[in-house]
C-alpha positions as MATLAB code, in Angstrom:
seq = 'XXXXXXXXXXXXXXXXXXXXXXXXXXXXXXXXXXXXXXXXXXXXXXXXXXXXXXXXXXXXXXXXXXXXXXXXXXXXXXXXXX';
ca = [
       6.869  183.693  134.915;
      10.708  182.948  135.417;
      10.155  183.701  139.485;
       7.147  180.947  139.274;
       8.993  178.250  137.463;
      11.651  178.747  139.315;
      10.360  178.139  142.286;
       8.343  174.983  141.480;
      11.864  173.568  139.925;
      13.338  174.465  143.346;
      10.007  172.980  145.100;
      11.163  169.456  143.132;
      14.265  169.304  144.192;
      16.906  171.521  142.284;
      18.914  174.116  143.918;
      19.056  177.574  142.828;
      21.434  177.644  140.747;
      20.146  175.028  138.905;
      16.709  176.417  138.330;
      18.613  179.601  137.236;
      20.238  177.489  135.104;
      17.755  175.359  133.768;
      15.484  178.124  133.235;
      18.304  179.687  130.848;
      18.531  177.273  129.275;
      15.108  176.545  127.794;
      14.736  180.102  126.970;
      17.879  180.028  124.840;
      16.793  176.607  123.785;
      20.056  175.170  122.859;
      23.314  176.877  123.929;
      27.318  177.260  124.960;
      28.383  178.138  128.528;
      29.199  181.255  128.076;
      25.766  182.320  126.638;
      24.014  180.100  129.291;
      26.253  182.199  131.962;
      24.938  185.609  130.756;
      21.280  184.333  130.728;
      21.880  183.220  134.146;
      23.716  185.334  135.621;
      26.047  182.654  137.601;
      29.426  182.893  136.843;
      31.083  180.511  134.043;
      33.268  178.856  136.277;
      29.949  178.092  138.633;
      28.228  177.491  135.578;
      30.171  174.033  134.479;
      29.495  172.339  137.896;
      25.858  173.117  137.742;
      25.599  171.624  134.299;
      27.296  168.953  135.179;
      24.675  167.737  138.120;
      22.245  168.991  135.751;
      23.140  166.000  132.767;
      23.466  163.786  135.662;
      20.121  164.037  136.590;
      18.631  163.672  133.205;
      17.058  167.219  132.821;
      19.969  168.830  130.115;
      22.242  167.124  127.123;
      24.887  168.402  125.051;
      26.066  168.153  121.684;
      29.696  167.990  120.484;
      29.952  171.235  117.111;
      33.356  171.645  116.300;
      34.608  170.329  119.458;
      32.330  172.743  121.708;
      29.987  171.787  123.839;
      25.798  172.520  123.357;
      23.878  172.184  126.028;
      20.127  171.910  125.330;
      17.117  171.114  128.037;
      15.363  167.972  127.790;
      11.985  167.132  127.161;
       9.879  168.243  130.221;
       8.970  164.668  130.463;
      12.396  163.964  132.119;
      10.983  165.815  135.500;
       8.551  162.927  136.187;
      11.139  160.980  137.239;
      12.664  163.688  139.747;
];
């Protein structure tokens, strides 16, 4: 299913590495880099830039818990405006 989704996120518009990412994401359903990394299999360091473009974009949002960052996927919703 991953391999399907990912490539209708990549047929929309997103790169790779953000599908990967994406995809991750909204199996972990909410999440810190590190775990998001693992999921993914891209590389922390890789990982921050992607999420970046990703929250720029509208499609992921993070939360603040004792000063660390928790990314979380938004609503699917969000893609009708890619």
């Amino acid at each position: 299913m991953a391999s399907g989704l990912q490539e209708l996120l990549e047929g929309i518009g997103l790169t790779r590495q953000e599908a990967r990412t994406y995809i991750a994401l909204h199996e972990l359903k909410e999440s810190k880099a590190g775990e998001i990394s693992k999921k993914s299999g891209i590389a922390t360091a890789n990982l921050y830039p992607v999420l970046d473009t990703l929250i720029k974009k509208g499609l992921v949002s993070f939360k603040l818990l004792n000063n660390i960052k928790v990314f979380y996927p938004v609503s699917i919703e969000a893609f009708n405006e890619l």
